[in-house]
Phi, psi and omega in degrees: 000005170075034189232200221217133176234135202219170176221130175259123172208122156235146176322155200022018173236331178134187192237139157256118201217117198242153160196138223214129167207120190283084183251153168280135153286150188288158167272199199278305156338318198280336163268089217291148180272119162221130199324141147091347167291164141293144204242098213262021170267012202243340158342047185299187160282333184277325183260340157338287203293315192282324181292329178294313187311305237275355200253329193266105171332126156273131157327101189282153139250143207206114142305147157230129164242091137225144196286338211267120176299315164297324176274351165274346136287333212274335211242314174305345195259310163317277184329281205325317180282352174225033117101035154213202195210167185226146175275167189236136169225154182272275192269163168264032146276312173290351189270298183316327187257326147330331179278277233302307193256030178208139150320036228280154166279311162261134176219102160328098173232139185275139199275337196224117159213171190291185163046309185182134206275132164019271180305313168295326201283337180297293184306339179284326224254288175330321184281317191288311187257166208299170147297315136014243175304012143346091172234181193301172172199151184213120192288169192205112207204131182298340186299086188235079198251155184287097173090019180285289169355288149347293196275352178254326164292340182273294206285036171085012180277155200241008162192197192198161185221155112292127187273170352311121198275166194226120171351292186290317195294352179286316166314289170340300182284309193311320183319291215303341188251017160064054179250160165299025182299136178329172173303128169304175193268101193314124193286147194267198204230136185337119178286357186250148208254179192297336174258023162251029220240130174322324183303346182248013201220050203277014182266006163234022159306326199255005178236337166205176164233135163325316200283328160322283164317325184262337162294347221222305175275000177262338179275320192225034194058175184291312174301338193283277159312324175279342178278341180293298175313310162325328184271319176262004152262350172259353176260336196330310186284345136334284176318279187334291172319322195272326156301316182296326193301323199300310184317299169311351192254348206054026163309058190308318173277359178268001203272319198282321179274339169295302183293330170293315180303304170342294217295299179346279175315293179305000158273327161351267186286015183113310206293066181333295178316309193282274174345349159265317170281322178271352151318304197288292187303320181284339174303302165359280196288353181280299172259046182021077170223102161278309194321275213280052183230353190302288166325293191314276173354316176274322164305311194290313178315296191316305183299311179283315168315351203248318171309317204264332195253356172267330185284324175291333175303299188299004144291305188306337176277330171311326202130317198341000000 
């Protein structure tokens, strides 16, 4: 058709993709006038260009501030699936001071984190940098307590997710703060075949759900999911420790941060049941009654060792 096809890119910012075909605009007979249409005779080359731009995913810079390992593969790999990538902090004192020395367009931020939580890391951000420079932030958070929403939106945050987070609903939130992202990726389809399925395991029913799993490798592929379950058998005996140690010291607020990570993780993967019991230990440790969180505390330990050792066969099946 005699026409052009042309490409622009620069590293960490995007790509421009033109494609120029020397066509007549239709006349006016051909184009019936009507209030309020477009009009494809008013059609320049110049607007050609801005349309093509205004369609082609640009590269965000996106903090991710969360402490938790698993979930932070697990949120690199999703973005990796709508085609972006991230810097990573631990805390909100490293989150504050990455906004401080970057542009960022996004900031994932985990709502209970050490040295300083979300919500202050917010307030920080918001007070120090210019308007300019503003960027968006979206809470992230295990919680789904009666007014959390709220309370992330009042220190300056401009939306929220819940975790364990989900491909679409994350595509949703990039929608929704009016960033531009690729198309999704057609989700691949569960690597484990019908007699590898719970219905064929019914001694891990009570311990994860299948279907969590198989959402988890349809959001971030099969390699995608073994580094996530991976991540989270290699920190369990970390976690484990630190909650008892916390229990043993009377360290009431590390008892609350363990146990929300804990928590995380058994969402991760379905295990509803455990993820409700380390609910119960972080209210515990929120409201420092460690005396009744002790019994509780050696059960969830019991329990999450049995999660780690079901989790690891279903890696093993993955290939892992």
């Amino acid at each position: 058709m005699n026409g052009e096809i042309g490409v622009e890119s620069t590293v960490g910012v995007g790509s421009t993709f033109t494609v120029m075909l020397p066509m007549e605009a239709a006349t006016a007979d051909l184009v019936p006038a009507r209030p309020g249409t477009f009009d494809p005779a008013r059609l320049t080359k110049r607007h050609v260009l801005n349309i093509m731009r205004s369609k082609v995913p640009a590269s965000l810079r996106i903090l991710l501030a969360e402490d938790n390992v698993v979930n932070q593969r697990l949120a690199q790999l999703l973005l990796e699936r709508l085609s972006q990538t991230a810097d990573i902090v631990s805390n909100g004192i490293e989150a504050v001071n990455a906004a401080a020395q970057l542009p960022y367009d996004l900031i994932l931020m985990d709502v209970l984190m050490p040295e300083m939580d979300g919500l202050d890391a917010t307030r920080e951000i918001r007070a120090r940098l210019p308007k300019e420079r503003q960027p968006r932030i979206v809470a992230m958070t295990a919680n789904a307590l009666s007014g959390d929403r709220e309370r992330c939106l009042a220190a300056g945050m401009d939306d929220y997710i819940s975790k364990p987070v989900q491909l679409e609903e994350l595509a949703a939130i990039i929608q929704r703060q009016q960033i531009h992202v690729g198309a999704l990726a057609a989700s691949p389809s569960s690597t484990l075949s019908p007699a590898q399925t719970s219905e064929s395991r019914p001694e891990y029913r009570q311990e994860y759900r299948q279907e969590t799993i198989d959402r988890l490798i349809a959001a971030a592929g099969t390699a995608g999911a073994s580094i996530v379950l991976g991540a989270m058998i290699d920190s369990a005996p970390r976690l484990l420790d630190a909650l008892q140690n916390a229990l043993a010291r009377g360290d009431a607020p590390s008892v609350k941060r363990s146990a929300h990570t804990l928590k995380a993780n058994a969402a991760t993967v379905g295990a509803d049941a455990l993820a409700r019991t380390f609910q119960e230990i972080e209210n515990l440790g929120a409201a420092g009654d460690l005396a009744a969180a002790k019994d509780t505390v050696e059960s969830a330990r019991q329990a999450y060792l049995s999660l780690i050792e079901v989790i690891t066969r279903v890696r093993q099946q993955l290939g892992a």
